[in-house]
C-alpha positions in Angstrom: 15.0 -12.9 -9.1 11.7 -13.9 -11.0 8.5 -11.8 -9.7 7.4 -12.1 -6.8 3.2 -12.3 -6.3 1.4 -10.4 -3.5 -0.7 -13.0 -2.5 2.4 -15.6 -1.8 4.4 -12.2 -0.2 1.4 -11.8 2.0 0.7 -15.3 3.1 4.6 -16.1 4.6 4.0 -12.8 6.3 1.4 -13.9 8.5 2.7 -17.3 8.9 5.6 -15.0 10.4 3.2 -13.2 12.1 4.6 -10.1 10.3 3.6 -7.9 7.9 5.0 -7.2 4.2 5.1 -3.2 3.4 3.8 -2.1 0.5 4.7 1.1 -0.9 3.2 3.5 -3.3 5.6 4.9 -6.5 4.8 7.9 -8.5 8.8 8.1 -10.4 11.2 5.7 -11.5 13.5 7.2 -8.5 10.5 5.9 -6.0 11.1 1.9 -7.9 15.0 2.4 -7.3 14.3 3.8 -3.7 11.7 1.2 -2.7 14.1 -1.7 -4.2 17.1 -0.5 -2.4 15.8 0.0 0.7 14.3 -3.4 1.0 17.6 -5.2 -0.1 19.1 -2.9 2.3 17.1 -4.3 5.1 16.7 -7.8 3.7 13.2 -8.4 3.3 10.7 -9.0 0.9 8.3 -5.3 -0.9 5.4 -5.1 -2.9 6.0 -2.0 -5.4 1.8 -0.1 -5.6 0.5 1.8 -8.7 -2.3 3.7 -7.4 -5.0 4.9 -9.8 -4.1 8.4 -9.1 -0.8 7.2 -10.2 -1.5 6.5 -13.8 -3.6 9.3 -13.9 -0.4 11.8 -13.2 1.2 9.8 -15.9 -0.9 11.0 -18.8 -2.9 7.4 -18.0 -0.2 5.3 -19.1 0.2 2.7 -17.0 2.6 0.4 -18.9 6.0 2.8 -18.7 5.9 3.1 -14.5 4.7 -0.8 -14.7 7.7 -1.9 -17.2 9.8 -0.1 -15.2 8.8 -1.5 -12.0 8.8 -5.1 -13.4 12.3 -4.9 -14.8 13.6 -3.6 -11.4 11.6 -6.2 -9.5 13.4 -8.7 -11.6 17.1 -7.4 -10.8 15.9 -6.8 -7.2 18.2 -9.5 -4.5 14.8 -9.6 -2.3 11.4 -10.8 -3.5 9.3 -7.8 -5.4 6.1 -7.7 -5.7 3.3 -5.7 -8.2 0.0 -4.3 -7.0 -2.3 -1.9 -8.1 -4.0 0.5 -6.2 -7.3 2.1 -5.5 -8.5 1.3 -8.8 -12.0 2.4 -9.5 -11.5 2.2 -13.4 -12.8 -0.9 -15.0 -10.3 -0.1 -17.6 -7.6 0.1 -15.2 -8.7 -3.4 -13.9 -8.6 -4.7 -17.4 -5.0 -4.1 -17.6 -3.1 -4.9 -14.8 -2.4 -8.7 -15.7 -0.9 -8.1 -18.6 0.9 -5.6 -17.3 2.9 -7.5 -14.5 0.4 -7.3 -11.8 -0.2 -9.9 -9.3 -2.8 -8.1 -7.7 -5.1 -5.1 -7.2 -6.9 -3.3 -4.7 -10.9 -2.2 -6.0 -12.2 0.8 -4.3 -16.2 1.2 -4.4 -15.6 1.8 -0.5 -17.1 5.8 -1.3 -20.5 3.4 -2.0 -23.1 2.3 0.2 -22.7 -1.5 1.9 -25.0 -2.9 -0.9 -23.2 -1.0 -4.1 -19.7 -1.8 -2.7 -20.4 -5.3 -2.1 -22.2 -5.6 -6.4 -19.3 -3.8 -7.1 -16.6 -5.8 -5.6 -18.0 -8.8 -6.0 -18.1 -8.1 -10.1 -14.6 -6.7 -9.8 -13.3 -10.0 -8.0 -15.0 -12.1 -10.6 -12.8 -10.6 -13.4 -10.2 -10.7 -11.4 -9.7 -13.9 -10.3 -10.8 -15.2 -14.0 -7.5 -13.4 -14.8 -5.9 -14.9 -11.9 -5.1 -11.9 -9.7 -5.3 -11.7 -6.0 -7.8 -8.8 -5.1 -8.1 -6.8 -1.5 -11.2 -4.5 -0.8 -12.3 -2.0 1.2 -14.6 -1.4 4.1 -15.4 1.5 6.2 -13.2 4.3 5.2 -10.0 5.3 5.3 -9.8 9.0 4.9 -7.8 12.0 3.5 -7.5 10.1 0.0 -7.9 12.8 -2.8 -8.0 15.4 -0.2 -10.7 14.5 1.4 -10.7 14.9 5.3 -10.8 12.1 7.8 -14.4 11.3 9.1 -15.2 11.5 12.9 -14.8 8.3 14.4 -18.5 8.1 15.1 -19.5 8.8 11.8 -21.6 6.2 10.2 -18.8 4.2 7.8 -15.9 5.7 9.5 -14.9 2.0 11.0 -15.4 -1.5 9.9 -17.6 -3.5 11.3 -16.9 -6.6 12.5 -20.2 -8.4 11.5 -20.9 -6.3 8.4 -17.1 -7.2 7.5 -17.3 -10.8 8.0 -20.4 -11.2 5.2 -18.7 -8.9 2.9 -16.0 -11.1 2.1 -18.4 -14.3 2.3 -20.5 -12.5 -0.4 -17.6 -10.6 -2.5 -15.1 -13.5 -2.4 -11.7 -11.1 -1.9 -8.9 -12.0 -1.0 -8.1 -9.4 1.3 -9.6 -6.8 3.1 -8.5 -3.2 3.9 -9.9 -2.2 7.6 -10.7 1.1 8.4 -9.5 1.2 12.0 -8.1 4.8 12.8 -5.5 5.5 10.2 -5.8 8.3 7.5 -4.2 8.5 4.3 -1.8 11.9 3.4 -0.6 12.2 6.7 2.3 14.5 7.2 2.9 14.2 11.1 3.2 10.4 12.7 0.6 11.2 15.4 -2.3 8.6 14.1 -3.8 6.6 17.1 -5.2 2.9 16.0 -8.3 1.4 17.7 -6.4 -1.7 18.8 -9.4 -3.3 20.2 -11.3 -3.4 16.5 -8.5 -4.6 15.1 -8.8 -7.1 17.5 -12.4 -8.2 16.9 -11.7 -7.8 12.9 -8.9 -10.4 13.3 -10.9 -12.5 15.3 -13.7 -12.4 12.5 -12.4 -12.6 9.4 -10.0 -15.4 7.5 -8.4 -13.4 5.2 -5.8 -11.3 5.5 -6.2 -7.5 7.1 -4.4 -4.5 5.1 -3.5 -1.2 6.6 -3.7 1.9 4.4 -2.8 5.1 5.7 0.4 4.3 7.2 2.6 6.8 7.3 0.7 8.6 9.9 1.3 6.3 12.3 4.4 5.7 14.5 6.5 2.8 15.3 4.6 2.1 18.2 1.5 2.1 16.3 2.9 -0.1 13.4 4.3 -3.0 15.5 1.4 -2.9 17.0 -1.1 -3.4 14.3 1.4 -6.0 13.1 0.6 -7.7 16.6 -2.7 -7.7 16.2 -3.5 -9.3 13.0 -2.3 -6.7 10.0 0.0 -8.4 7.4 0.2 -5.7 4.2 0.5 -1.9 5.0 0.4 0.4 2.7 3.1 3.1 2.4 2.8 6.2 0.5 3.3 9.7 2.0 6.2 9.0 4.1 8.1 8.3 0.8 6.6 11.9 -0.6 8.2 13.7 2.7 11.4 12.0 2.7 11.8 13.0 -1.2 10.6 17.0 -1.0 12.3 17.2 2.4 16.1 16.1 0.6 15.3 17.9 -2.8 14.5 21.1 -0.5 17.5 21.3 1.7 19.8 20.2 -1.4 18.3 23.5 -3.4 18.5 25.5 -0.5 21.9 24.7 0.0 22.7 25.2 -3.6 20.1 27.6 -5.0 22.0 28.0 -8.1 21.8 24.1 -9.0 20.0 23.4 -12.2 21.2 19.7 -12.7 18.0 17.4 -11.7 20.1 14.6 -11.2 21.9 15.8 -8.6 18.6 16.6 -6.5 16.6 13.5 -7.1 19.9 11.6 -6.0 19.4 13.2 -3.0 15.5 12.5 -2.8 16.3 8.6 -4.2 18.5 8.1 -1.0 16.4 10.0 1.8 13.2 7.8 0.2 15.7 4.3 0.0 16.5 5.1 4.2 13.1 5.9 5.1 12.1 2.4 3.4 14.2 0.6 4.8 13.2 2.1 8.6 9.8 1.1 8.0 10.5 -2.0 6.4 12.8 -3.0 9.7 9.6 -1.7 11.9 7.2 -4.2 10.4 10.2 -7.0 9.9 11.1 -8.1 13.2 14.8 -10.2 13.0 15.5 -8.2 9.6 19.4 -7.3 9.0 20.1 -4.3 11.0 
C-alpha cells in the first residue's frame, strides 16, 4: 500500500486511545522483521532510522531508507518512515527526499534556552519541507552509553509547565517525555512515573512519545498507553531478540558458516517479538 505518514499513523492512534509502535532498524533483516510482525498482528508500524543508524552505515542514509520505503510499500498494513535522534543539520536536510514523513531533533543534551533555539530552527525547516517533527524534553537516558540520571537530578523529568511553553515557543508536533524510562535496556524492569505522565497529558495538546521502551514491561506499556502515550519507540528489544536467536543457532551448530541461515533465525525471533509488542500497545489486534 502507498506510504504511510507518521503524523496521520499517530493521530488515529489516539483517537483510539492507543498507541502506534515505532521501531528502530539497523539491517534490512530488522525492515523484513518489523513489516512481518505488524502484518502478523494487523496493525499499523512506523519503521525509525536513528542518527546512530546512518552513522554505522558509513553515513549513507539513502540504501537502509530505499530499502525501508520499498518494503513499506509491499507491506498489507500501513508503514510509516521516521527519523531518529537526529542532531545533524545535514541529516535533517535529507530525510524528505529520502521518504521520510517525519523526524525526531534531539538538542535535549542542551540547556532549556538552547534546546528550545534549536528546536524551534529545526521545526522551521522542517515543516517548510512538510515533515511532522517530535522533540525532546528532560532526558531519557542510556542513549550512546550514557547512564540513566537520578530521578531527582535537575532535567531528569519533564516538567509540566516548562513542557507546555516549549511547544508553544518551538511549534513541534510532538513531544518526547522523559518520565522514567531509559534507552538500551536489556532487562524489562523500568518503573514509569504514572502520575507525570498524568500531569503531562493534562498539559500539553500534542501528542506524548515514549522512548526507551524496551525496558519496560507489559504492565508498564498498557499503562502509559492509558495515560496519554500514542508513539513508543522500540529499539533494544529487537537487538536481544536478534543476538539471542543468532547465539543459540551458532551454538547449536558451531561449524555453520552460511549467514543466511542465522539471520533467518534472528529475522523470525525479531518479526515475533514485534508483533508481542505491537499486540501490547494494540488492544482488539488479531491474536
Amino acid at each position: 500500500m502507498p506510504l504511510s505518514t507518521t503524523g496521520e499513523l499517530v493521530a488515529r492512534a489516539a483517537a483510539g486511545r492507543r498507541a502506534v509502535a515505532a521501531f528502530n532498524i539497523v539491517t534490512l533483516e530488522h525492515i523484513e522483521a518489523v513489516v512481518a510482525g505488524a502484518e502478523n498482528a494487523g496493525a499499523p508500524v512506523v519503521l525509525q532510522v536513528s542518527e546512530n543508524a546512518v552513522k554505522f552505515r558509513y553515513g549513507n542514509l539513502l540504501p537502509l531508507a530505499r530499502a525501508a520505503v520499498a518494503a513499506a510499500e509491499r507491506a498489507a498494513v500501513p508503514v510509516a518512515l521516521h527519523l531518529d535522534h537526529v542532531q545533524s543539520d545535514a541529516l535533517l536536510r535529507q530525510a524528505a527526499d529520502a521518504g521520510f514523513s517525519s523526524v525526531m531533533y534531539d538538542a535535549s543534551r542542551l540547556p532549556y534556552a538552547e534546546n528550545l533555539a534549536a528546536t524551534r530552527s529545526a521545526a522551521d525547516r522542517a515543516h517548510a519541507r512538510g515533515l511532522w517533527i517530535e522533540a525532546e524534553l528532560g532526558e531519557v537516558g542510556g542513549k550512546a552509553g550514557r547512564p540513566a540520571l537520578d530521578a531527582h537530578a535537575p532535567g531528569a523529568r519533564t516538567d509540566p509547565g516548562e513542557a507546555r511553553s516549549f511547544v508553544a515557543d518551538s511549534g513541534v508536533d510532538a513531544l518526547a517525555v522523559a518520565i522514567g524510562s531509559v534507552h538500551a535496556m536489556t532487562t524489562r524492569t523500568a518503573a514509569l512515573d504514572h502520575d507525570l505522565l498524568k500531569r503531562l497529558s493534562c498539559a500539553l495538546d500534542v501528542p506524548l512519545v515514549l522512548h526507551g521502551s524496551s525496558g519496560l514491561p507489559d504492565g508498564e506499556l498498557t499503562a502509559a498507553v492509558t495515560g496519554g502515550i500514542t508513539k513508543v519507540n522500540i529499539g533494544t528489544a529487537l537487538s536481544i531478540a536478534m543476538t539471542g536467536a543468532i547465539r543459540e543457532f551458532l551454538a547449536a551448530d558451531p561449524r555453520a558458516v552460511d549467514s543466511r541461515a542465522y539471520l533467518g533465525v534472528g529475522r523470525e525471533a525479531m518479526a515475533e517479538a514485534v508483533t508481542a509488542i505491537v499486540r501490547t500497545l494494540t488492544p482488539g489486534a488479531p491474536a
